[in-house]
py3Dmol code that shows the C-alpha trace and the ligand (Angstrom):
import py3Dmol

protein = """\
ATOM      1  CA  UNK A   1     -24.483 -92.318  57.775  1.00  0.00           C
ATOM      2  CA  UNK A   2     -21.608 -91.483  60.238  1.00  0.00           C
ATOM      3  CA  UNK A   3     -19.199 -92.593  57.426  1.00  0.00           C
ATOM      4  CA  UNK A   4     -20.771 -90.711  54.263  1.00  0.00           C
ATOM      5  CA  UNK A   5     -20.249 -87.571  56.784  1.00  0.00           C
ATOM      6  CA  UNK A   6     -16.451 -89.040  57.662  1.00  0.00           C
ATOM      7  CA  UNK A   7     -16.019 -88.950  53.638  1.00  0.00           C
ATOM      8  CA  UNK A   8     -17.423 -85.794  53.043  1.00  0.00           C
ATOM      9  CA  UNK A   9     -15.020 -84.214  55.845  1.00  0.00           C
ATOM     10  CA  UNK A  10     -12.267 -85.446  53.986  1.00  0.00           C
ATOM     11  CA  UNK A  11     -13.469 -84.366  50.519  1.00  0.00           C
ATOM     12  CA  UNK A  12     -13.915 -80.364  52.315  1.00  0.00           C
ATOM     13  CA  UNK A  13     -10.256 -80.678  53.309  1.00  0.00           C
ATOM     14  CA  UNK A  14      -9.030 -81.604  50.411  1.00  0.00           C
ATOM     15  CA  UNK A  15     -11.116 -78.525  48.517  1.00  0.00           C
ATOM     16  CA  UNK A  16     -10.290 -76.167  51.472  1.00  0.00           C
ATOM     17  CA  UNK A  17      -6.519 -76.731  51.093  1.00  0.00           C
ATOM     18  CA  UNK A  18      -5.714 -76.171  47.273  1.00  0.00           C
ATOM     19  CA  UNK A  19      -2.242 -75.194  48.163  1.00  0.00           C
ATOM     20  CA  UNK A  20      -1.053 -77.888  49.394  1.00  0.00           C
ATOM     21  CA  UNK A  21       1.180 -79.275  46.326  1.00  0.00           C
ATOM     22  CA  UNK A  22       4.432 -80.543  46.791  1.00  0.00           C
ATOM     23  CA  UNK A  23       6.269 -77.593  45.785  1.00  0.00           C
ATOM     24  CA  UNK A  24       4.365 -76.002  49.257  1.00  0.00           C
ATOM     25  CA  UNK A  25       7.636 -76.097  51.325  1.00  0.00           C
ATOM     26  CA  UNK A  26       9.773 -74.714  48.538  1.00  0.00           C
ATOM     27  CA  UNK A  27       7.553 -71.682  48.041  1.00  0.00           C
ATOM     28  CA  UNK A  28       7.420 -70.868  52.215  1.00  0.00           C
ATOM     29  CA  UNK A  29      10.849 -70.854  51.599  1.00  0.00           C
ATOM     30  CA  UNK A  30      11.413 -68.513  48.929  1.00  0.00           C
ATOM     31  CA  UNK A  31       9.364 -65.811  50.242  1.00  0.00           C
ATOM     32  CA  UNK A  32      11.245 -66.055  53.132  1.00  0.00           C
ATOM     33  CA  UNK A  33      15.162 -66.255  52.489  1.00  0.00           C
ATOM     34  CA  UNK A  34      14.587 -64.050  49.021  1.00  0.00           C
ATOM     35  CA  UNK A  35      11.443 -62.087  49.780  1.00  0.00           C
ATOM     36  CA  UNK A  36      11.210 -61.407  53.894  1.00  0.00           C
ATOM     37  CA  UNK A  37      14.720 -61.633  54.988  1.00  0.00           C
ATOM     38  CA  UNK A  38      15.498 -58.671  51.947  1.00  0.00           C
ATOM     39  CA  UNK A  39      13.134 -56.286  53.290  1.00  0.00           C
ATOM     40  CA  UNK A  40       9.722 -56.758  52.191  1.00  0.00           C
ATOM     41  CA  UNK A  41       7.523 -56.729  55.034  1.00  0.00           C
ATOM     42  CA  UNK A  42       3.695 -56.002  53.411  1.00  0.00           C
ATOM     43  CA  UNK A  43       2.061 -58.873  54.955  1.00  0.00           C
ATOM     44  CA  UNK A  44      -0.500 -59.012  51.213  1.00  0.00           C
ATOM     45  CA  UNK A  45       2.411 -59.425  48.992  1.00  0.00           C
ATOM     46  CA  UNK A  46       3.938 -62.234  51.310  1.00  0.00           C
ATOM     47  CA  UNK A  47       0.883 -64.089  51.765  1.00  0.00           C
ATOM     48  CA  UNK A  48       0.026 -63.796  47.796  1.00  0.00           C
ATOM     49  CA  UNK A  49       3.865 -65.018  47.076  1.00  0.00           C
ATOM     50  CA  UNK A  50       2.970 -67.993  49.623  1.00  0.00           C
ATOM     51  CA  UNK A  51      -0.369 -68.750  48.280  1.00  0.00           C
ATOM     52  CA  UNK A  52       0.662 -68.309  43.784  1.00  0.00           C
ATOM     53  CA  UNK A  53       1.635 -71.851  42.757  1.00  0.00           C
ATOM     54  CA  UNK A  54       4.558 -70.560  40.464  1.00  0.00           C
ATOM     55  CA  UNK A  55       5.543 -74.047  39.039  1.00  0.00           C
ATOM     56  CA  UNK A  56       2.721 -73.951  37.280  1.00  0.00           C
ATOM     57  CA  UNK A  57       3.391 -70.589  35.439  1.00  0.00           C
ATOM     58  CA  UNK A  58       6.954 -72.400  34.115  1.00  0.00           C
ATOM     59  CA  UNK A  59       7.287 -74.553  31.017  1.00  0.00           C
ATOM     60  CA  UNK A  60       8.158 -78.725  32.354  1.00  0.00           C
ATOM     61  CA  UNK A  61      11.721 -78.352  31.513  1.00  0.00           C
ATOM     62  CA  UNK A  62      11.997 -75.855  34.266  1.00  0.00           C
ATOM     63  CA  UNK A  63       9.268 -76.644  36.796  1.00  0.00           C
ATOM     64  CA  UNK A  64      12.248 -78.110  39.471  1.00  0.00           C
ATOM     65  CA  UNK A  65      13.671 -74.170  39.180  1.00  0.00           C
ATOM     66  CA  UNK A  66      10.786 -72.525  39.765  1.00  0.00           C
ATOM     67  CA  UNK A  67      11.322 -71.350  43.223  1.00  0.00           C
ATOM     68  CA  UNK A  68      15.396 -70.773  42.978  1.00  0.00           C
ATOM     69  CA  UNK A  69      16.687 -67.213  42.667  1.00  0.00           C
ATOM     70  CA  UNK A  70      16.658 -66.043  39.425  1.00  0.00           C
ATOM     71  CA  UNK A  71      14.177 -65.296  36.418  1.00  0.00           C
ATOM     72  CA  UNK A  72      13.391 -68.278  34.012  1.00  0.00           C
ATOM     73  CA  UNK A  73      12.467 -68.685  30.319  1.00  0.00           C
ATOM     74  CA  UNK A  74       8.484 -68.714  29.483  1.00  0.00           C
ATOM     75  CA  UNK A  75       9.512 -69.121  25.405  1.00  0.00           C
ATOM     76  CA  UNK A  76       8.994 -67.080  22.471  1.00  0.00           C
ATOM     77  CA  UNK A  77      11.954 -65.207  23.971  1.00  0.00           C
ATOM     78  CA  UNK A  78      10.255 -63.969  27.062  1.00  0.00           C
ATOM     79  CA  UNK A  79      11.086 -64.713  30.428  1.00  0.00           C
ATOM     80  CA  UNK A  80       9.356 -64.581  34.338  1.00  0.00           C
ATOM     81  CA  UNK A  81      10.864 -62.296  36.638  1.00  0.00           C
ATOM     82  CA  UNK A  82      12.617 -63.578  39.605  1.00  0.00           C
ATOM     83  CA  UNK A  83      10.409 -64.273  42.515  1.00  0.00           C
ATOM     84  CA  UNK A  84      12.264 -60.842  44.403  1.00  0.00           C
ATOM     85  CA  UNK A  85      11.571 -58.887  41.552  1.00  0.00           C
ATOM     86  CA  UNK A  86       8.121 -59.680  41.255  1.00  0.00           C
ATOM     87  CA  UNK A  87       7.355 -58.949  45.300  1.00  0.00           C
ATOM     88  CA  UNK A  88       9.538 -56.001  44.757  1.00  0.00           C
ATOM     89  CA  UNK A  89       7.343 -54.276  42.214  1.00  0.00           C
ATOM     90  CA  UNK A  90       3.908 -55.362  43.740  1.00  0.00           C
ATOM     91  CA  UNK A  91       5.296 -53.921  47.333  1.00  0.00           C
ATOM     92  CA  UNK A  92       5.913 -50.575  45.638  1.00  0.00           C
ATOM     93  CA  UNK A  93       2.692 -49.653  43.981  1.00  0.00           C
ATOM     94  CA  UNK A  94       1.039 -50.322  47.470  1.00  0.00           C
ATOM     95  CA  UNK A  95      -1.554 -52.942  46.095  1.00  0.00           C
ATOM     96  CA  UNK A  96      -4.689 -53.166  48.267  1.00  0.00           C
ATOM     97  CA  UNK A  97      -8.374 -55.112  47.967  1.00  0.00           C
ATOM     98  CA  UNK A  98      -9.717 -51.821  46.673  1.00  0.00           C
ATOM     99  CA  UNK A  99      -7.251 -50.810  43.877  1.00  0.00           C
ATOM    100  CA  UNK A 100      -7.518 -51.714  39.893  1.00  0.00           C
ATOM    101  CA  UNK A 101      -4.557 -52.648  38.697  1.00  0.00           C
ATOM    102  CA  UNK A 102      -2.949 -52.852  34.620  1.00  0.00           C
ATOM    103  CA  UNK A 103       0.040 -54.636  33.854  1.00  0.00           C
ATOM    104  CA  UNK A 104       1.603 -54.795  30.724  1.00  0.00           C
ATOM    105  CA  UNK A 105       3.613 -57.948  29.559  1.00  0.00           C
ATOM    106  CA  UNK A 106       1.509 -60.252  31.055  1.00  0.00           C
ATOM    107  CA  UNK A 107       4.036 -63.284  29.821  1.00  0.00           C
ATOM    108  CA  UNK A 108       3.365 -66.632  31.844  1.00  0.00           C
ATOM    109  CA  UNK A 109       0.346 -64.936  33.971  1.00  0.00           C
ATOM    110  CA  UNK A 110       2.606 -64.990  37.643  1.00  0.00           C
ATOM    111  CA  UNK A 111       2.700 -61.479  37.967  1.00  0.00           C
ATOM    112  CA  UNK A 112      -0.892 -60.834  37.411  1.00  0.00           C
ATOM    113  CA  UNK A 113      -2.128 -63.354  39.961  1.00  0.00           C
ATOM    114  CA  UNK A 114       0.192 -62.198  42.532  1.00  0.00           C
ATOM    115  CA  UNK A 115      -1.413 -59.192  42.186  1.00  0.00           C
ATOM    116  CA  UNK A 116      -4.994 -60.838  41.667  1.00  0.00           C
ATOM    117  CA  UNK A 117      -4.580 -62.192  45.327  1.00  0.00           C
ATOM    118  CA  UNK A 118      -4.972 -58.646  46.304  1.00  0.00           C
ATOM    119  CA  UNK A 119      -5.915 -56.007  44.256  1.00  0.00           C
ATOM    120  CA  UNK A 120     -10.014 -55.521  43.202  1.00  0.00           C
ATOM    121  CA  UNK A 121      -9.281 -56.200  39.710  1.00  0.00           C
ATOM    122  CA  UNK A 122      -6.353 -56.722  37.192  1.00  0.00           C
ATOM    123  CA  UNK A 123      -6.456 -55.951  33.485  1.00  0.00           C
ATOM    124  CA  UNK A 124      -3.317 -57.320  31.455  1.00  0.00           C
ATOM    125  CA  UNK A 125      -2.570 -57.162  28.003  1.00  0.00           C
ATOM    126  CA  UNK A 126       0.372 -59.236  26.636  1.00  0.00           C
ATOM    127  CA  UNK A 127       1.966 -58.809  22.701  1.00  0.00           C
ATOM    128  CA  UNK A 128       2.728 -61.983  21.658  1.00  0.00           C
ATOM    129  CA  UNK A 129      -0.438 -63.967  20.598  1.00  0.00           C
ATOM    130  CA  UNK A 130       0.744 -67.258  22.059  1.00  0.00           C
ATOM    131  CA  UNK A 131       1.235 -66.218  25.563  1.00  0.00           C
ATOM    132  CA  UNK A 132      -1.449 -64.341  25.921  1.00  0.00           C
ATOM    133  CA  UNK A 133      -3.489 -67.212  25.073  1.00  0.00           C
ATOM    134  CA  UNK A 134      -1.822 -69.664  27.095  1.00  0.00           C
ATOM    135  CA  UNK A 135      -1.951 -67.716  30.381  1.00  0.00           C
ATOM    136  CA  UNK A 136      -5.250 -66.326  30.104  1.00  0.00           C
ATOM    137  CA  UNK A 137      -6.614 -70.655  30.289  1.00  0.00           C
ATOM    138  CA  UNK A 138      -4.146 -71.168  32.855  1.00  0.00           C
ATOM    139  CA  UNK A 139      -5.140 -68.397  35.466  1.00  0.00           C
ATOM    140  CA  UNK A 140      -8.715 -69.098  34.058  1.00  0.00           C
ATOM    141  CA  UNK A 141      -8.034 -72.572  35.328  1.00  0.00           C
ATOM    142  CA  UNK A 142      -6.518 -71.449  38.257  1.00  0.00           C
ATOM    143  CA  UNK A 143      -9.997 -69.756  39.061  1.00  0.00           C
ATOM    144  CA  UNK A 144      -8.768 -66.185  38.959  1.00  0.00           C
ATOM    145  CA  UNK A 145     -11.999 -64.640  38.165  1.00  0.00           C
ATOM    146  CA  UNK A 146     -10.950 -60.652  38.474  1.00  0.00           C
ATOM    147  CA  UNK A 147      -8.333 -60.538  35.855  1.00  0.00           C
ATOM    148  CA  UNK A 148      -9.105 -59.818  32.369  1.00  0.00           C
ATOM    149  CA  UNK A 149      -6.443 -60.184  29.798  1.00  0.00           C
ATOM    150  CA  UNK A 150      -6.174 -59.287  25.888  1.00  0.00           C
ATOM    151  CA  UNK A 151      -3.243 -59.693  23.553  1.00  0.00           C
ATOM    152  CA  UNK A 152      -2.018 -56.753  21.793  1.00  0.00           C
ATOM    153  CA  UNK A 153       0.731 -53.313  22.137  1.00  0.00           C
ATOM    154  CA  UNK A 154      -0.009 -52.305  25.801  1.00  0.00           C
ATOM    155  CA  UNK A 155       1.842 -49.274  24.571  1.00  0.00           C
ATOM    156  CA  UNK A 156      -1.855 -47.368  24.606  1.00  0.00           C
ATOM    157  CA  UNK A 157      -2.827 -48.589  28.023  1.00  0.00           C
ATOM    158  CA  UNK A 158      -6.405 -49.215  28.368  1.00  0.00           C
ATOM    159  CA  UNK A 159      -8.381 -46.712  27.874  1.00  0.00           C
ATOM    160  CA  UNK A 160     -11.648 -48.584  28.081  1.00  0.00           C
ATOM    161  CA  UNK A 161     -10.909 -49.263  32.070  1.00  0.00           C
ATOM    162  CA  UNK A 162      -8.650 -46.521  33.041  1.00  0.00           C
ATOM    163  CA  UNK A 163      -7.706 -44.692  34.949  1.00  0.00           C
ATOM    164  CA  UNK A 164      -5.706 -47.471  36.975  1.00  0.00           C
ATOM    165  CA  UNK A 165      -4.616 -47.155  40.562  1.00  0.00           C
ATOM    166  CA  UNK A 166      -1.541 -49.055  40.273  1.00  0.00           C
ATOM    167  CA  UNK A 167       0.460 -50.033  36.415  1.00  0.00           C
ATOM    168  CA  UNK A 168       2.964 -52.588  36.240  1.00  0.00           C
ATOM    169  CA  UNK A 169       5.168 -52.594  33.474  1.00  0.00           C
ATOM    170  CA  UNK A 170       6.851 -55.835  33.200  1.00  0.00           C
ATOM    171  CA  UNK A 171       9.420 -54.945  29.756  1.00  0.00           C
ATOM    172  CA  UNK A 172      11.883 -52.080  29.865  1.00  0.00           C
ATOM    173  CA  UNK A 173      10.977 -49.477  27.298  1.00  0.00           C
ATOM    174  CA  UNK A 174      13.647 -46.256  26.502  1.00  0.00           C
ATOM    175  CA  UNK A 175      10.628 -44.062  27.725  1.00  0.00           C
ATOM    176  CA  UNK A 176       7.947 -43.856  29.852  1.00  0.00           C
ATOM    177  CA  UNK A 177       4.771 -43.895  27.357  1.00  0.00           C
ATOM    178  CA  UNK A 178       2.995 -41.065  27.701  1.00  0.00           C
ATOM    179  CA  UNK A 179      -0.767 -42.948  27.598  1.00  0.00           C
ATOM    180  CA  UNK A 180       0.072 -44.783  30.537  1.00  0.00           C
ATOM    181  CA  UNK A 181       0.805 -41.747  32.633  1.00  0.00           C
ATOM    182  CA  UNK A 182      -2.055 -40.177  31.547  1.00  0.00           C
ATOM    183  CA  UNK A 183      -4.203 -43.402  32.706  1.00  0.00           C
ATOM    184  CA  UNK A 184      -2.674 -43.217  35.912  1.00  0.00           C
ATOM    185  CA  UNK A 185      -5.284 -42.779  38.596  1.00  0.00           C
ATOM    186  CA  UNK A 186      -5.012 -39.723  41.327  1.00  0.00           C
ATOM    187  CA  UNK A 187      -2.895 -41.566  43.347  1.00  0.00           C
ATOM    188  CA  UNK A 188      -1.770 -44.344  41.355  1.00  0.00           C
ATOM    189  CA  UNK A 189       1.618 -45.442  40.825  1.00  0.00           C
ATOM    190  CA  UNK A 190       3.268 -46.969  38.277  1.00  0.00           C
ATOM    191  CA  UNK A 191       6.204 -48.738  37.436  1.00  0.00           C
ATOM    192  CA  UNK A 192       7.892 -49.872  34.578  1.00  0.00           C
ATOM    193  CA  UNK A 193      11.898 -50.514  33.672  1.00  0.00           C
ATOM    194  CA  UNK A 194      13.178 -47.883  31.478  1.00  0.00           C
ATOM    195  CA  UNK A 195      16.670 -48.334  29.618  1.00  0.00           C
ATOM    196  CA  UNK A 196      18.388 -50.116  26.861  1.00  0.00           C
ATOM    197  CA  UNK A 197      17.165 -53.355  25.278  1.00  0.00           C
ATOM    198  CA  UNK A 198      19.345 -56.148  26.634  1.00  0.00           C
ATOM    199  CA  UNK A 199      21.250 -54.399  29.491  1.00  0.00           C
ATOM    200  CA  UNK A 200      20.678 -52.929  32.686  1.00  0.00           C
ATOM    201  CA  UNK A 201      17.576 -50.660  33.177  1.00  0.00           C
ATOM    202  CA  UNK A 202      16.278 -48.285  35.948  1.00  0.00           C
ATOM    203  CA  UNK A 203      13.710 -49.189  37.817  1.00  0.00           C
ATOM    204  CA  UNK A 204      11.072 -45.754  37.929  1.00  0.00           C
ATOM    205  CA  UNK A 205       8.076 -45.569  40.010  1.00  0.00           C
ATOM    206  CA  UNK A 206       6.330 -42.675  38.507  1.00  0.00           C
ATOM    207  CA  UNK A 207       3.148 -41.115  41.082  1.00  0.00           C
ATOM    208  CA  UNK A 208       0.225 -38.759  40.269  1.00  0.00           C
ATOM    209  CA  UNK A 209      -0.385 -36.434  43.686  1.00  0.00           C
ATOM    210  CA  UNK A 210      -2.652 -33.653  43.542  1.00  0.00           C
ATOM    211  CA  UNK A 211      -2.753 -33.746  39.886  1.00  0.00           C
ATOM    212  CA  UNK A 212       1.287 -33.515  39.927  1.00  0.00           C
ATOM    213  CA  UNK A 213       3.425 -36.322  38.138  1.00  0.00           C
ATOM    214  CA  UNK A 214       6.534 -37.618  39.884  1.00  0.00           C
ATOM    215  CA  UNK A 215       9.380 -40.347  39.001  1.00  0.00           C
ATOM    216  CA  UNK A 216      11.490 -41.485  41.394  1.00  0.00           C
ATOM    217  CA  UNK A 217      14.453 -44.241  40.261  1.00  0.00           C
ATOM    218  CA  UNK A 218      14.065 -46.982  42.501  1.00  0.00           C
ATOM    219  CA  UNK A 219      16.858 -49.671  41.755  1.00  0.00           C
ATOM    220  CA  UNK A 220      18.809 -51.309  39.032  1.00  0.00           C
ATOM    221  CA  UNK A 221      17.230 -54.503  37.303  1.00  0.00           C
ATOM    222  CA  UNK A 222      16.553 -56.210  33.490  1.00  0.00           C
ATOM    223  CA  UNK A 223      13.544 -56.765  31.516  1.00  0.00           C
ATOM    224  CA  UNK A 224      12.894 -58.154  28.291  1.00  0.00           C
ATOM    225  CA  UNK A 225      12.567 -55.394  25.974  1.00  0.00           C
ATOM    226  CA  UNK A 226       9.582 -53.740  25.466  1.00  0.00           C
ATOM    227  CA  UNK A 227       8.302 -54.296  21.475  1.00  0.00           C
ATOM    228  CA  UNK A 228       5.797 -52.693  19.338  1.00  0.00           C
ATOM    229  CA  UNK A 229       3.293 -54.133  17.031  1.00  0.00           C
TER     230      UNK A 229
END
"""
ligand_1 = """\
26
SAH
N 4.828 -60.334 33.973
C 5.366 -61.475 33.268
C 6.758 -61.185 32.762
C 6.854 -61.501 31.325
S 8.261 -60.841 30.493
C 5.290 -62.740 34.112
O 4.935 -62.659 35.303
O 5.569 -63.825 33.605
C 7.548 -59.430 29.715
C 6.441 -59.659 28.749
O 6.118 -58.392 28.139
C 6.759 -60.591 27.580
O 5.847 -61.652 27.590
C 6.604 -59.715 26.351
O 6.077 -60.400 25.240
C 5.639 -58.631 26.838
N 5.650 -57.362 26.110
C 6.697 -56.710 25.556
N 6.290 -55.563 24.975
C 4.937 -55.494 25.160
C 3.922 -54.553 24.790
N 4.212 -53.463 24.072
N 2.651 -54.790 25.154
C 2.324 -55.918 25.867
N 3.232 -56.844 26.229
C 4.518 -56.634 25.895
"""
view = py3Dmol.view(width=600, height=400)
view.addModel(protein, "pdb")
view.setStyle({"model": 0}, {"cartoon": {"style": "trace"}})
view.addModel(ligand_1, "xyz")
view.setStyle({"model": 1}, {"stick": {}})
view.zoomTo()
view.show()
C-alpha cells in the first residue's frame, strides 16, 4: 500500500511539473538577460516567457537556437519574432486574465500562447494554410484550450468576436487597416508594424479612449510583410 502511494507521489510530480524540459535553464535565462535586464518588468509577461516551451514552436534544424537573441525561420518564408520582441509587444497592450485578445499572423503559435498564459481568450487567424494548421495541433497539444485559430486574410479582423481588448499584429503592413481599428475595444490597444516590406518598420500602438483613436510610434523593428489573399 505505502508503495502504490510512494508511486503515485512520483507520478503527481511528474504531471505537476510540465516545464521541466531540458531547455528549462535556457529559457530562465533568456527572459532574464534579454527580457528583465531591458526593461520589462510586468511580472505576467515574465512568468508566461518562463513558463512557453519555445523549442517546441521551432522547426528541428533550429531547436538548439531557440532561446538565443534573434528571430528564427518557421518556413514557408515566415519567421518567429525574437524572444524581446515578442515580451515587448505583449507588455504594451497591458494583457490581463480578463482581456480578449486577436492576433494576426499567428505563424508557429509562440506569440499566441504567450499571450494565452494570460489573457481570457485569444483568437488568431494566420494566411498561409500550412501554418495555420500546424500550430493550431501543436498549441492544441500543448493543452491551450482558450485560443481559437482559423487560417485566412486577418486583414478584416474578426468580426464574429470583436470588439478585442488588445490586437497584435505580428506582419508589417504600409497601413493600419481600418477593420481592425474599428474592432478595437473601448480601451483596447493595438499594435501592429507599419512600413515597407523587407526593411525597417515603426512599431505603432494605436488606443481607443473615450471613443477617441490614438497612435503613438513606439520603436523601430522588422516583420515579415503583411500579404493579402
Ligand atoms: N506571431 C508569429 C509570428 C509569425 S510571422 C509567431 O509567434 O510565430 C508573421 C505571420 O503573419 C506569418 O506566418 C505570415 O504568414 C502571417 N501573415 C501575413 N499576412 C497575414 C494576413 N493578412 N493575415 C493573417 N496572417 C498573415
Amino acid at each position: 500500500m505505502k508503495s502504490i502511494l510512494i508511486i503515485l507521489c512520483i507520478m503527481a510530480g511528474g504531471i505537476i511539473l510540465p516545464q521541466t524540459d531540458k531547455y528549462q535553464s535556457a529559457r530562465i535565462r533568456m527572459v532574464k538577460t534579454q527580457i528583465s535586464d531591458r526593461g520589462i518588468s510586468n511580472t505576467a509577461v515574465l512568468e508566461a516567457m518562463k513558463k512557453v516551451p519555445r523549442h517546441l514552436f521551432i522547426p528541428g534544424e533550429y531547436e538548439r537556437e531557440a532561446y538565443e537573441d534573434y528571430p528564427l525561420p518557421i518556413g514557408y518564408g515566415q519567421t518567429i519574432s525574437q524572444p524581446y520582441i515578442v515580451a515587448y509587444m505583449t507588455d504594451i497592450v497591458r494583457p490581463n486574465a480578463k482581456k480578449k485578445a486577436l492576433e494576426i499572423g499567428t505563424g508557429s503559435g509562440y506569440q499566441a500562447a504567450v499571450l494565452a498564459e494570460i489573457v481570457e481568450k485569444v483568437y488568431t487567424i494566420e494566411i498561409v494554410p500550412e501554418l495555420a494548421k500546424e500550430s493550431s495541433a501543436l498549441l492544441k497539444k500543448l493543452g491551450y484550450k482558450n485560443i481559437i485559430g482559423k487560417y485566412g486574410d486577418g486583414y478584416k479582423g474578426w468580426p464574429e468576436y470583436a470588439p478585442f481588448d488588445i490586437i497584435i499584429v505580428t506582419a508589417a503592413a504600409d497601413h493600419i487597416p481600418q477593420p481592425l481599428i474599428d474592432q478595437l475595444a473601448e480601451n483596447g490597444r493595438l499594435v501592429i508594424p507599419v512600413g515597407p516590406p523587407s526593411a525597417v518598420q515603426e512599431l505603432i500602438l494605436v488606443t481607443r479612449r473615450n471613443g477617441k483613436v490614438e497612435q503613438r510610434r513606439m520603436t523601430f523593428v522588422r516583420f515579415v510583410p503583411f500579404k493579402r489573399l
